[in-house]
N, C-alpha and C positions, 0 to 999 in steps of 0.2 A: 261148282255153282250151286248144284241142289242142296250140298248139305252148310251152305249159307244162307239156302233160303229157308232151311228148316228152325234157323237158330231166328226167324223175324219170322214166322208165321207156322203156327201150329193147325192141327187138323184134329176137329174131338167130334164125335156124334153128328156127322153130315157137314159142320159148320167149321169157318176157318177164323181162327183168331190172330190178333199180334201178339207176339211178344213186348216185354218191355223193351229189349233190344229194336222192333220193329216199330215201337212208337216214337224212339227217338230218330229213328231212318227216316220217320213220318213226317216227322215235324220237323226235322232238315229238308226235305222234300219239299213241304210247304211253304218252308220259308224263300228255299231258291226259285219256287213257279211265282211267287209272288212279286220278287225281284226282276225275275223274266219280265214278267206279266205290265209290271210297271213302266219298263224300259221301251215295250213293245208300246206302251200305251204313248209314250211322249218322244219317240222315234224321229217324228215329222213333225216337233215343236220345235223353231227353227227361236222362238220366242223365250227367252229363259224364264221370265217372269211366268206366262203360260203355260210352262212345263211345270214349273212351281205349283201353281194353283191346281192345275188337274191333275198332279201326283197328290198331295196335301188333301182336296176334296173326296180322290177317290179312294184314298187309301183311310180316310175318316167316315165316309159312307159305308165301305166295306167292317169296317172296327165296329159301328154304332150296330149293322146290318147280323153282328158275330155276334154283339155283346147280347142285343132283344133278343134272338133266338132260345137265348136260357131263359127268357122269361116266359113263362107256357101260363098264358090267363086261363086256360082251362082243358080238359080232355075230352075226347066224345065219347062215348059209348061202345062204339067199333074200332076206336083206334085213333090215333092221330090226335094232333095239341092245334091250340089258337097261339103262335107269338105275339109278342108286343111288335108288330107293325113290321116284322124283320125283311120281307118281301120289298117293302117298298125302297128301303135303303140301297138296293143291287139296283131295283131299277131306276131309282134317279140318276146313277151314275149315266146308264144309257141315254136318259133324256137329256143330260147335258149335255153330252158328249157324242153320241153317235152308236150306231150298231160297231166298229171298230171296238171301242173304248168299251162297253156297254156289254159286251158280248167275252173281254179280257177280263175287265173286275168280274162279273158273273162266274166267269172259270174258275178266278182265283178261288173266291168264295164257296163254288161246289167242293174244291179240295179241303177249305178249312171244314165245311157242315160234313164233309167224308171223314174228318180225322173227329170231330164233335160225336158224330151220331152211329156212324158205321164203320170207322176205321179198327176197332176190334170186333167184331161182330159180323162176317158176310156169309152168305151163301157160297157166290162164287164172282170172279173178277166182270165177266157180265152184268150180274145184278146189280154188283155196285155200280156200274156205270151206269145204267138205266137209274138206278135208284138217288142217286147223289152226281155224279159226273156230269150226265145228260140233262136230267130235272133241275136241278140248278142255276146251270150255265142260261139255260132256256129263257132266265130269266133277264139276262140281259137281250133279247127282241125288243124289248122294250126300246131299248137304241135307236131303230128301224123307225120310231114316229118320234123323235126329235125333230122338232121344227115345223112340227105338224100344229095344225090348231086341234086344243085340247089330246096337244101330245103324252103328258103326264099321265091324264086318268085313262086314254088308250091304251099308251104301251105299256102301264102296268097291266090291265088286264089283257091283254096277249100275250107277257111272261107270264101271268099265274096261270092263266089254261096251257101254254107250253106245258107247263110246270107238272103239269096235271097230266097232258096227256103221256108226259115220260113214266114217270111214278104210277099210272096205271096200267101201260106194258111191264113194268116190270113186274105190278099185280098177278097179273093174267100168266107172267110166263114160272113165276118164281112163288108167290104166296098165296095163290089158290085152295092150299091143302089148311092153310092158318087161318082160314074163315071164322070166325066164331058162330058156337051155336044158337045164337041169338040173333043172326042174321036171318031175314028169311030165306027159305028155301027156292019160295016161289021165282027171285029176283037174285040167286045166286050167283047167275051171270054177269051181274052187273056188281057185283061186290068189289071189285079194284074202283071202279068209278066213285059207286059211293062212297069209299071211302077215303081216297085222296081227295076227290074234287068237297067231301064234305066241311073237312077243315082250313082245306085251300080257299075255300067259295068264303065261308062267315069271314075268316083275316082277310081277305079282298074287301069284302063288303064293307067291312067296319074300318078297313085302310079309308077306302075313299068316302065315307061319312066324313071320316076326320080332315081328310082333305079340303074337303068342299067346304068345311068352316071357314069365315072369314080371315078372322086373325090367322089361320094357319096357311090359308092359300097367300095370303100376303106375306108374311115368314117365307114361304116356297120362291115366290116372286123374288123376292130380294136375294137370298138365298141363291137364287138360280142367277139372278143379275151379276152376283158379284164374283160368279163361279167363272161367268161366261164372258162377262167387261172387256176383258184384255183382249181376246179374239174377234170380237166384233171394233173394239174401238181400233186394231190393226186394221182390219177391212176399211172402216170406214177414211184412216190415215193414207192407204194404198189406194183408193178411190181418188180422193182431194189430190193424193199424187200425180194418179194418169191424168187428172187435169190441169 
């Protein structure tokens, strides 16, 4: 077993790499959690149609959610990037769909941003989990206030301070010593905070500016309507029945 795992994952100067052997492990890996993940998602879709729509929705929210993430509008100073909006695409799924649903696409997703950002590059299998695994996932809570009034702009931000508070344990227990010298001294303690919640906080912010646009909240609306149609227009046909 161990001198299989030496031919996927190398060990140089503290840190553990893949191989190229171990990216392709990787990306089979990713590809079968995502099948999982799908399957898991439309289980109790008794509805073919509706099992259509929320595999098709989730699985293009999740793609749009992969693709912004390369798009880094800018970097800060201490670390960490602004995407183009990549947060909100995990969490819409949730808001459609449910903490279930919301909480599976979000997984999947931590595994693609793990093969993206850190799947050659960890520390140790901990921190990737804290760092990518955990932090991720977190953002499907957002699920948790579907069907909530002003479900959208809550359970976004309840995934992105999840989000926040994974990725700063793992600050705290794993990147403390990679401070930079430009941080203050004074406020050292707080270094994992400011700087995850830094660039988490502006992409929130500047998410839900763009939300609260007209044209865009109405885009959302329909969007959302035509995502969700089939399962409400079932309820309402099962109603008309029991009478």
């Amino acid at each position: 077993m161990f001198p299989m795992l030496l031919q996927l994952i190398t060990h140089e100067d503290g840190y553990y790499a893949l191989t190229k052997s171990g990216n392709v492990v990787l990306i089979a890996l990713v590809a079968l959690l995502v099948i999982v993940a799908i399957l898991a998602m439309t289980r109790k879709d008794k509805d073919t149609d509706l099992r259509t729509i929320r595999i098709t929705v989730s699985a293009i929210s999740l793609a749009l959610a992969f693709v912004t993430s390369f798009f880094r509008l800018f970097e800060l100073p201490w670390g960490g990037s602004v995407t183009l909006f990549s947060m909100f695409f995990v969490c819409f799924v949730g808001y459609l769909y449910g903490p279930a649903t919301g909480l599976t696409a979000a997984f999947s997703y931590s595994i693609l941003q793990f093969f993206q950002s850190g799947g050659s590059y960890v520390l140790s299998i901990p921190q990737a989990l804290f760092d990518y695994i955990f932090a991720f996932t977190a953002l499907g809570i957002a699920g948790f206030f579907f069907k909530k009034k002003n479900g959208l702009l809550l359970g976004f931000i309840a995934g992105c301070i999840a989000r926040g508070v994974f990725a700063s344990i793992a600050g705290y227990l794993y990147w403390m010593d990679y401070m930079p010298e430009t941080f203050p001294k004074s406020i050292a303690f707080l270094y994992p905070i400011c700087y995850n919640y830094s660039y988490i906080l502006i992409e929130m912010v500047m998410t839900i500016i763009v939300l609260l646009l007209p044209p865009v909240k109405k885009a959302i609306n329909m969007i959302a309507f035509e995502a969700t149609r089939n399962r409400r227009g079932a309820k309402v046909e099962a109603k008309n029945d029991e009478q």
